[in-house]
Each structure stands twice: as structure tokens, then as C-alpha cells.
N, C-alpha and C positions, 0 to 999 in steps of 0.2 A: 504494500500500500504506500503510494506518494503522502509524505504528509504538506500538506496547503495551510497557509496562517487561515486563509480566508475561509475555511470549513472547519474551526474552533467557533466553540458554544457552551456557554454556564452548564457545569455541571453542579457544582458545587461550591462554594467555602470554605476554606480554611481560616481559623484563627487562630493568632497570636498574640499574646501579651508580650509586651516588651516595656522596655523601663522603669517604668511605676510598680511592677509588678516582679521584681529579682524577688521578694520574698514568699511569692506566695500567688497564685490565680486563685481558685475556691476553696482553697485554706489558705487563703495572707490573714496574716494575723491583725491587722488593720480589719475592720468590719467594715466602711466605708470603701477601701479598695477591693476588697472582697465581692462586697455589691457591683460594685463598678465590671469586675471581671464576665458577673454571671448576665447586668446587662449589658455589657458588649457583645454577649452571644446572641442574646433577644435582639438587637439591632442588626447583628449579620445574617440571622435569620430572615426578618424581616425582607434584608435587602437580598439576599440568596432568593427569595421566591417569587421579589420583584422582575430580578432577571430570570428565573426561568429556571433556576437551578433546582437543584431534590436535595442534596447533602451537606449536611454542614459535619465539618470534622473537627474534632476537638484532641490537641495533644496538648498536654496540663503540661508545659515546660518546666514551669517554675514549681509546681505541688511535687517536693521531695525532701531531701534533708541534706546535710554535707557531714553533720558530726554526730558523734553519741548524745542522745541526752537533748538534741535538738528538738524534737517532736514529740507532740502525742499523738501518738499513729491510731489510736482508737480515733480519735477526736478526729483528726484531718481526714482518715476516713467518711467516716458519718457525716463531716460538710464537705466533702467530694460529693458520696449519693446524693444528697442532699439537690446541691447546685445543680447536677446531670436531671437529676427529677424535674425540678423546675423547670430548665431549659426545653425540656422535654416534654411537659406539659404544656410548655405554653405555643412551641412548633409538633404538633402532633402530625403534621402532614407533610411535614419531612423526616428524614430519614439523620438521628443523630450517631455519627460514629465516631468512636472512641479508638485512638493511635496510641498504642504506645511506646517507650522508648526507656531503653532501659538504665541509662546516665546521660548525661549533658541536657540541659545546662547546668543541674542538678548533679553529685555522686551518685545518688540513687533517685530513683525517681518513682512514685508511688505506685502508679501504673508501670510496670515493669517486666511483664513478658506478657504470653499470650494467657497462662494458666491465671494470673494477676485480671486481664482485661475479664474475661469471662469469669471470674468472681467475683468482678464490680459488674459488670452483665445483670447476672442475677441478683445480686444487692440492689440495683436500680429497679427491673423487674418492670420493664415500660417496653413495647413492643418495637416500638420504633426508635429506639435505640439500639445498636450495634459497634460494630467493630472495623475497622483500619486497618493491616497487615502493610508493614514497611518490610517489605526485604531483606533490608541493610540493617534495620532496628534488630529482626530476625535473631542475625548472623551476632549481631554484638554482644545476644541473649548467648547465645549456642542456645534457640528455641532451634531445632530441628521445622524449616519455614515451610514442607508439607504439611508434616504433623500438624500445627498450630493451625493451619489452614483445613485440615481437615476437621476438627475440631470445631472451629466456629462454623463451616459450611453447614457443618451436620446438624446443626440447632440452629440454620438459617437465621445465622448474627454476621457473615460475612457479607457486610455491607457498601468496603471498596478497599482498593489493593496500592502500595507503591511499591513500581517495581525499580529495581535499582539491584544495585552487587559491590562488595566489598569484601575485604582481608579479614572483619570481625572483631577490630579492635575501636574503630572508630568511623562515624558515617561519612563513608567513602564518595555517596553517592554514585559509580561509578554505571555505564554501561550496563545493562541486563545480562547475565549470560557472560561476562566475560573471566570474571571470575571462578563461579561455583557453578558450572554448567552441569552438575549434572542434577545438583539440587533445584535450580532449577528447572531443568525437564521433570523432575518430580514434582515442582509446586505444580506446571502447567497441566501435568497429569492431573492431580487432584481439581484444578479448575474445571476441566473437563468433567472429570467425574459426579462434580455436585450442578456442574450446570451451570457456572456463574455466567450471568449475562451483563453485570454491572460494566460499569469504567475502567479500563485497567490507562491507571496514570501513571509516567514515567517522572522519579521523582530525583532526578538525577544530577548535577552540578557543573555546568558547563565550562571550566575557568580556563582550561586553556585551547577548550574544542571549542569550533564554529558553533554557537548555539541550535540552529534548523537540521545541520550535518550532524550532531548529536541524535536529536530527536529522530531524524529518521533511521539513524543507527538503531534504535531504540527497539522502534519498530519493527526492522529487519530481523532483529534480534529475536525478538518474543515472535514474529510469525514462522520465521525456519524452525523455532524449539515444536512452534504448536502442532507445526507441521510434521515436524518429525516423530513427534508422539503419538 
């Protein structure tokens, strides 16, 4: 497939906090920025549906710890579900998915593999909430990124994918498939096998590739695996 700027269209949202927010999105310990966090997602909502889009995706950067003794993980917990509910409640007609990542920008970060995201799944317990699969997050985990993929397919929480590839130590963002090619012909197996028909977005970092010559690398990439599977 050639890819064309000109045949891009909203699919979704991403948010991020940044600045205000190094201590904490919905657990900053600030209650004012905290509010601020949960409605900034009520406005990208809002404006996600204006254009056209279906998903907003949420990776809590900043909800994690650095040191011992830093957190109450009960507590930061229960205002995570908390804040997801909400958001969730208040866009029922989109589709909320949850990214996780297992450090950076944070040492740890709350949401931290796939077995993490799907016990905040359930703790929220809202239908149209799901889950995000980064690749590269994956690999950082050693989450084995069919398995985890199999996983949320199977209870129809796999609600969109970034593909990328990396070494596992840190997000590489690299090329699909250039790295761990056979894992990925195993994630695309599993894609296959549950059906997914959603987005598959290339979430990749172009710093010293042509940006467009990237993306359609990207492309090539993930259609020769699908093909060949």
C-alpha cells in the first residue's frame, strides 16, 4: 500500500500531560491539578468526536513513583479507577484505551505491563474502556507482545495497537519488524487470529529517516509479515 498525507483521517486522540503535571496526572497530589488532568481528557474527548474520531488513548506518564516510601499505591490506585470511570462515563460513545509503559518518564510507572493494564480493566469495569499495546512498551516489559495480545483480544479489551520495534531497554521507537521479526510474525498471527479490525498505528521516531520514507517502511513492513503469515 502507497501511503498519501492526503488519505489521513481522525482516528483518535492521544493525551498528554506535560509540565504542570511531572508529579502526578490522576494521582498528582495537588487536587486542583489532578482535576485539571481528568478534565483535559473531557475536552479531548469532546474535541476527538468533533473530528470524527472513536478513541481516545490514555498513557498516565506521570502516575508512578521514583523512590521507596514515595506512594500510596492503594490510594493512587483507587484515584486512577476513579479518574478512568469518570472519563468514561462521561465519553460512553467512545472507545477509552489504556497504554501502558513500563518506566519513563517515571522509574516505575503504575500501569506497567499488560497483566497491570487488565487488572485496572477490570477494576474500572466500564465496557468501553480498553487497552493500547505499544510494541516497544512490550519488549521493555519482557511482556512476551503475542501473549499480552492474546490476552486482551480474548476478552475483547484490545482496542488499538502501536507498532514499532526495539532492543528492550528503552523506547526505540524503531521500524516494525526490524528488530524482533519473529515476534512479530507472532503478534500478527494473533491479530489474525482474534480478528482485529481496528487501526494498526505506526508509533515510530523518525530522527534521522525521511519522515513519509519511514512511514511507508512501516507499512511494507507489517504487510510482507501479514503476508507471510
Amino acid at each position: 500500500m502507497l501511503f498519501r498525507s492526503g488519505d489521513l483521517q481522525v482516528n483518535g486522540f492521544a493525551i498528554r500531560w506535560r509540565r504542570l503535571f511531572t508529579h502526578g496526572d490522576f494521582t498528582n497530589p495537588d487536587p486542583a491539578l489532578q482535576r485539571r488532568a481528568i478534565e483535559l481528557c473531557k475536552q479531548g474527548a469532546d474535541l476527538c468526536r468533533t473530528l470524527g474520531g472513536s478513541v481516545l488513548t490514555l498513557w498516565f506518564e506521570n502516575d508512578g513513583f521514583d523512590y521507596p516510601f514515595q506512594l500510596d499505591y492503594e490510594r493512587a490506585f483507587a484515584q486512577l479507577v476513579a479518574g478512568i470511570r469518570e472519563v468514561a462515563d462521561y465519553a460512553p460513545d467512545l472507545k477509552i484505551s489504556i497504554e501502558y509503559k513500563p518506566y519513563e518518564e517515571r522509574n516505575f510507572a503504575l500501569v506497567d505491563s499488560t497483566g497491570m493494564t487488565l487488572y485496572l480493566l477490570g477494576a474500572v469495569d466500564r465496557k468501553n474502556v480498553g487497552c493500547t499495546l505499544d510494541f516497544c512498551h512490550m519488549l521493555m516489559k519482557h511482556d512476551n507482545p503475542a501473549y499480552g495480545l492474546a490476552l486482551a483480544a480474548s476478552q475483547h479489551k484490545l482496542f488499538g495497537l502501536h507498532m514499532n520495534d526495539g532492543y528492550g531497554w528503552q523506547d526505540s521507537g524503531m521500524i516494525f519488524g526490524s528488530v524482533s521479526l519473529g515476534q512479530a510474525a507472532e503478534f500478527v498471527y494473533y491479530l489474525k487470529k482474534y480478528r482485529y479490525d481496528g487501526v494498526v498505528f505506526f508509533d515510530t521516531f523518525p530522527i534521522r529517516e525521511e519522515a513519509a520514507s519511514e512511514v511507508q517502511a512501516n507499512i511494507d513492513a507489517f504487510e510482507k509479515i501479514a503476508d507471510l503469515v
